[in-house]
N, C-alpha and C positions, 0 to 999 in steps of 0.2 A: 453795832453793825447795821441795825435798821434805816438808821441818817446818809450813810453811804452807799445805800442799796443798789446802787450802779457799779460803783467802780469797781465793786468782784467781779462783776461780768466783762468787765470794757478792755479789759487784757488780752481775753480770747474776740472778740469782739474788733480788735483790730488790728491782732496779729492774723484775723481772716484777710482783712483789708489790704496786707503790707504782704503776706504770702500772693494776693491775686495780680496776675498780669495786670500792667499798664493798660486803661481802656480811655476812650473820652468821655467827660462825666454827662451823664443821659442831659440832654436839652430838658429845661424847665418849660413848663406850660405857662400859656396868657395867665396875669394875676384873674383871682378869682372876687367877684365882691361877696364879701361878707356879711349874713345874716348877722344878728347879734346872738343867733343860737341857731348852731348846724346840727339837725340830728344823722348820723349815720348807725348801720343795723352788719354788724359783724357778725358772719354764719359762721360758726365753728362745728366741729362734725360731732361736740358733744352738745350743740343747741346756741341760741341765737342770744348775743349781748348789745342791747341799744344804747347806745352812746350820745350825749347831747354835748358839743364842742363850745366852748364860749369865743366867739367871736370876737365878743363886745371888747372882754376886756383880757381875752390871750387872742389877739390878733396872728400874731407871726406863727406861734405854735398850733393855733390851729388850720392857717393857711399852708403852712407845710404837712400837715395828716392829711389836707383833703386833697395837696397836688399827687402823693400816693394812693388816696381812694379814687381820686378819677383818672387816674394810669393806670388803675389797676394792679400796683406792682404791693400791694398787700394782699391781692390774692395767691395764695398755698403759701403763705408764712406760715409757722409751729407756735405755739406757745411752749417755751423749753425751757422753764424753768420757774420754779413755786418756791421759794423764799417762808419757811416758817419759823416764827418768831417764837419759842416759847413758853415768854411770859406771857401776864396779862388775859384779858376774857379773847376764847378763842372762838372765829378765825383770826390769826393776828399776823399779818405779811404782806406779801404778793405774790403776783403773778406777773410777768414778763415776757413780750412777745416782741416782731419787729422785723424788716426788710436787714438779713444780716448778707446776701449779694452786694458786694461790692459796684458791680455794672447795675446796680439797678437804683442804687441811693442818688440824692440829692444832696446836695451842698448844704453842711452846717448851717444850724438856724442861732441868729442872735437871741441871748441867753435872756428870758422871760422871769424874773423871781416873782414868787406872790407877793412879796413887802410893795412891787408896783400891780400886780393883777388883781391881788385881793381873792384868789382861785385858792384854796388850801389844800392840801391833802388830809384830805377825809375819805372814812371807808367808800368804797367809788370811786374815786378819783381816776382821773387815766392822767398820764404825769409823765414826762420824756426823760428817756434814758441818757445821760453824758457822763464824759471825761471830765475834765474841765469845762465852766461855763465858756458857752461860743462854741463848744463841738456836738449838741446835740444834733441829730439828722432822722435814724429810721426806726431807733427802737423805743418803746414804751411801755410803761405798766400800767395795769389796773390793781389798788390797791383791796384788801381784806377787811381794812382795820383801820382806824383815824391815826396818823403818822406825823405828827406836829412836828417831829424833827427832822423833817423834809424840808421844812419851810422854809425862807429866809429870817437868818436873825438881824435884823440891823443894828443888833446892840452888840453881833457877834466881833470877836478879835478875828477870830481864826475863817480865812478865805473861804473857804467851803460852805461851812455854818451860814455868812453873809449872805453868801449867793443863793444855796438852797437848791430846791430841783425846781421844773417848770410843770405846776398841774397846771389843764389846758379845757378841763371839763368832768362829767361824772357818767355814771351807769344811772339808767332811767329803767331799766328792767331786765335781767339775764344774771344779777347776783347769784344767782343758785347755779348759772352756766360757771360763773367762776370758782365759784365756792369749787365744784368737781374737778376743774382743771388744778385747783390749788392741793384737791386730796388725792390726785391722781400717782401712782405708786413711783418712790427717789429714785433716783439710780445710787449704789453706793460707792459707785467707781468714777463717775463723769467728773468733768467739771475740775477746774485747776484755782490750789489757794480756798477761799472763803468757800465760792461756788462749789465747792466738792462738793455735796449728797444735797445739793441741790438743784441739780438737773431732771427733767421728767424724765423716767425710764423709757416710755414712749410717747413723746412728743406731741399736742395736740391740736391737729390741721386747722389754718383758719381756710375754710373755703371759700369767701368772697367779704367784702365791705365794701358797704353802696349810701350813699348821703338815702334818705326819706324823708319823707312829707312829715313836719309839724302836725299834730292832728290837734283842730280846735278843741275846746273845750264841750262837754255836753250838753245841749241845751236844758236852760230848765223851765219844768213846765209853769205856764200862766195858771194864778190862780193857786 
């Protein structure tokens, strides 16, 4: 279950999409240039997770998170859903959050594998939520736990395994904000299929994400 950690969700996910009236899909902002490392600073109302995005070498994936962070349209998304695996040393999952408004997404992003980024999913990771490679767009996770079977396999047969998910960056500091949203109490009713008693019972607000300053390193002293 852990390799396909999306597609439990992606059912309900866009049968939101297909239940919402016909709208026009929101106008994309001017391309953005890219650092080879964006940090952005997500305030959740359980405390704050900093995120360093890889430009350098997930381009697309991180250019589509930041035309949501400076729309603004990641702010009051939920993190709504905690994924626990388990086997193995715990914590061991994710966490899962994301622009699930239909009028408010952006158009699918071309499908990113690490076998080309070279990005893994390691504990940290922040990694885009799809259907099929070529339909990711608003949702993502932050991982628990080092998830090698996220990866792409290029030795794989099977389509899914080959492609892999798309990590796009890691957590620089607020693990312990995730770690809480991840032990935050199941619902044992939500959620349809896999996702059953994986739902948070109560949801937990993200109140803003904002790109931030790089800060140098510290100087050291002469002598």
């Amino acid at each position: 279950m852990n390799r396909r950690f999306v597609l439990a969700a992606l059912p309900l996910f866009f049968a939101l999409t297909a239940a919402a009236p016909h709208k026009r899909a929101p106008k994309l902002p001017p391309p953005i240039p890219l650092a080879d490392i964006v940090r952005v600073v997500m305030t959740t109302e359980v405390g704050q997770i900093v995120l360093d995005l890889d430009g350098k070498n997930a381009p697309i994936s991180t250019a589509n998170f930041l035309r949501y962070v400076d729309t603004k349209r990641f702010d009051g998304i939920v993190f709504y859903r905690a994924m626990r695996l388990a086997w193995g040393d715990q914590p061991n999952g994710l966490i899962q959050t994301g622009q699930r408004d239909p009028r408010l997404r952006f158009p699918p992003i071309v499908h990113e594998p690490t076998s080309r980024t070279g990005v893994l999913h390691k504990a940290g990771a922040i990694s885009m939520a799809r259907n099929a490679p070529g339909t990711a767009s608003a949702d993502f996770s932050i991982l628990l736990s080092d998830m090698p079977s996220l990866d792409a396999d290029p030795a794989a047969t099977d389509p899914e395994r080959l492609a892999g998910y798309a990590a796009f960056g890691h957590v620089v500091s607020g693990m312990e904000v995730a770690k809480a949203i991840w032990d935050a109490p199941l619902s044992q009713t939500l959620g349809e299929g896999a996702m059953r008693g994986q739902m948070l019972e109560k949801p937990v607000k993200v109140l803003t994400v904002r790109r931030a300053p790089l800060l140098p390193p510290p100087a050291i002293p002469a002598g």
